[in-house]
C-alpha positions as CSV (number, residue, x, y, z in Angstrom):
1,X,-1.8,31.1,27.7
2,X,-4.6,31.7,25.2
3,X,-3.4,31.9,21.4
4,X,-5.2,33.3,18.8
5,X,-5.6,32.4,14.8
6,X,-2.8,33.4,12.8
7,X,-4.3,36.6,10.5
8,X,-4.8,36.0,7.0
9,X,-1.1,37.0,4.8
10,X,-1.5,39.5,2.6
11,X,-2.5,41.8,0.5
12,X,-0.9,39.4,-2.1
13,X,-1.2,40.1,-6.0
14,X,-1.4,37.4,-7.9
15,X,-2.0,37.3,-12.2
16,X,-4.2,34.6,-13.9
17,X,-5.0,33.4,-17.0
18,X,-8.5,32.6,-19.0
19,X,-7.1,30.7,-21.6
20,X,-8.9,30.1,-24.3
21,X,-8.5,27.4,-27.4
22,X,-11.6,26.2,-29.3
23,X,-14.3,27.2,-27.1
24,X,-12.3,25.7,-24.0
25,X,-10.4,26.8,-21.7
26,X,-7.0,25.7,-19.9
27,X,-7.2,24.5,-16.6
28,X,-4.0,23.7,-14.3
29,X,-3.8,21.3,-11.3
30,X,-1.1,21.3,-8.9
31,X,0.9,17.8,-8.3
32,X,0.0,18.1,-4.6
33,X,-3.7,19.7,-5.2
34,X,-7.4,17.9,-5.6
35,X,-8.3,21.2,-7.0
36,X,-7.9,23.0,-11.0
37,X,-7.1,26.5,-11.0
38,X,-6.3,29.1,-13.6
39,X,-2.7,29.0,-14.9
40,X,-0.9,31.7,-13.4
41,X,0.7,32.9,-10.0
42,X,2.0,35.3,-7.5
43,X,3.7,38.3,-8.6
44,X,7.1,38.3,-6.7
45,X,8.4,41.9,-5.5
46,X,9.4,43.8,-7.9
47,X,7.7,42.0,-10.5
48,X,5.6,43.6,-13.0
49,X,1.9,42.0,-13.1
50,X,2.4,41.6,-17.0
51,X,5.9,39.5,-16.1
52,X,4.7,37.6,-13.5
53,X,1.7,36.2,-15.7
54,X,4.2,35.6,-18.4
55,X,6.8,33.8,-16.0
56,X,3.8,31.7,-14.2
57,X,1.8,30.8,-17.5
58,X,5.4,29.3,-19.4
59,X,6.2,27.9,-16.3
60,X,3.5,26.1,-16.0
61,X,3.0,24.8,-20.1
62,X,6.0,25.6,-21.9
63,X,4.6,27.4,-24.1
64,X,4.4,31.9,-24.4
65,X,1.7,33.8,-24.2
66,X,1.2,35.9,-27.7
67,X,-1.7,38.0,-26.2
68,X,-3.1,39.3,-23.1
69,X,-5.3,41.6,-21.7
70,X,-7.2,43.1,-18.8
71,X,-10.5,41.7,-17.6
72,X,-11.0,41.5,-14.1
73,X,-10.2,42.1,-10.5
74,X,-11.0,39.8,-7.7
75,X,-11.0,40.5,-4.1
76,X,-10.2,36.8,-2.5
77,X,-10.4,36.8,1.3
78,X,-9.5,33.6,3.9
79,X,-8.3,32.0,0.5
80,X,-6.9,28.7,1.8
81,X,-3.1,27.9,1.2
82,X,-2.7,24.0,0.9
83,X,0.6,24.5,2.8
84,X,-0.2,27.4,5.4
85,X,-2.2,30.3,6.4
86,X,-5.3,31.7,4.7
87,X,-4.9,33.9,2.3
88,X,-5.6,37.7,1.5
89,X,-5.6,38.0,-2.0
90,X,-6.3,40.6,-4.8
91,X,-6.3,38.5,-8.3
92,X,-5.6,40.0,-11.4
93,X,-7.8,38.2,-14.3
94,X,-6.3,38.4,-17.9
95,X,-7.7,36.9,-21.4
96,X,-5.1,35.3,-22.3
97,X,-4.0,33.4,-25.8
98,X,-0.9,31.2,-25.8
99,X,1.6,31.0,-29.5
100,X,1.1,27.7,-29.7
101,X,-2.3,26.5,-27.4
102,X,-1.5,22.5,-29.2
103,X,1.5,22.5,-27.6
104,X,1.0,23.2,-24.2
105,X,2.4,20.4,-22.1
106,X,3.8,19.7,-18.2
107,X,5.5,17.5,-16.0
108,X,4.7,18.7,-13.3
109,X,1.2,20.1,-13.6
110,X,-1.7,18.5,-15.0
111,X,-3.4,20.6,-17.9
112,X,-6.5,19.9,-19.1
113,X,-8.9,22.0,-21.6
114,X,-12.5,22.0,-20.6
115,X,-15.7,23.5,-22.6
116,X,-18.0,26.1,-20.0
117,X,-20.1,23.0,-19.8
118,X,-18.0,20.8,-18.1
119,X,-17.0,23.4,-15.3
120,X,-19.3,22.3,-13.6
121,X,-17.7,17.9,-13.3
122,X,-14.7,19.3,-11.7
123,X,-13.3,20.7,-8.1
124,X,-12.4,24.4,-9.4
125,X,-10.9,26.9,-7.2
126,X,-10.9,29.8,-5.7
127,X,-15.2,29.2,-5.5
128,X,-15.5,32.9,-6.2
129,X,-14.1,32.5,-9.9
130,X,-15.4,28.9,-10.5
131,X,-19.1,30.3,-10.0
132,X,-18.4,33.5,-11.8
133,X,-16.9,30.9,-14.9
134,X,-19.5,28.3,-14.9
135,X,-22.4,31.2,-15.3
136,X,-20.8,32.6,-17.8
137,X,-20.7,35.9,-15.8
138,X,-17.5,37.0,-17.0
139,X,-18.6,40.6,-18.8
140,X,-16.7,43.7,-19.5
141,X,-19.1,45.2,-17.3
142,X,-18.2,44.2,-13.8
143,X,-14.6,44.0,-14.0
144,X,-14.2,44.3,-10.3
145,X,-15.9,41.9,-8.2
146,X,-15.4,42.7,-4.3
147,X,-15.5,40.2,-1.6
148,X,-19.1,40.2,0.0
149,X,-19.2,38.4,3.3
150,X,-21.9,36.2,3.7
């Protein structure tokens, strides 16, 4: 009996956060993960996007966000899960500030704020926004940025 690859899960929705403090910006990195990513999450049914980057982004540094807003859309295809199938997933990026950026603190995430010039010494994922943030490619402009198979 011939089986064949699991198909990717999804569409998921997920809502992120560029977080910015003095000219850096917050980084999160999973207790189980050799990666950083963007604070932020899934948005569980019946969630609102807004609600979900809210719950995710407190979560994840104990601290509320006092601003947000819009800036891009990301079309992430065969994103890896650490724990299971790839991944189908549309990611909602939002500028983000936090009340209190000072206080931001985890036990079980490790936070870190790094300058647009030190993007580039660490593993950041998913590739697709790591690229787009270390050439400073992030405009108003091209909110959407569709998946291009290469």
């Amino acid at each position: 009996m011939m089986t064949s690859p699991s198909p990717a899960l999804g569409p998921l929705v997920g809502a992120y956060g560029l977080v910015g403090h003095n000219e850096h910006l917050l980084l999160i990195r999973d207790q189980d993960a050799s990666a950083f990513r963007l604070p932020g999450g899934q948005v569980r049914p019946g969630e609102s996007i807004e609600d979900a980057l809210r719950r995710s982004v407190r979560a994840q540094t104990n601290v509320d966000l006092a601003y947000l807003d819009f800036c891009a859309a990301v079309e992430l295809r065969d994103h890896t899960s650490p724990t299971g199938p790839a991944l189908y997933e549309l990611a909602l990026l939002f500028d983000v500030t936090l009340t209190g950026p000072d206080a931001a603190r985890s036990s079980e995430h490790e936070l870190r704020w790094l300058a647009q010039s030190d993007l580039h010494q660490i593993e950041l994922r998913p590739a697709v926004i790591a690229e787009r943030l270390r050439n400073d490619a992030l405009t108003v402009e091209r909110p959407w940025w569709p998946h291009r198979s290469s």
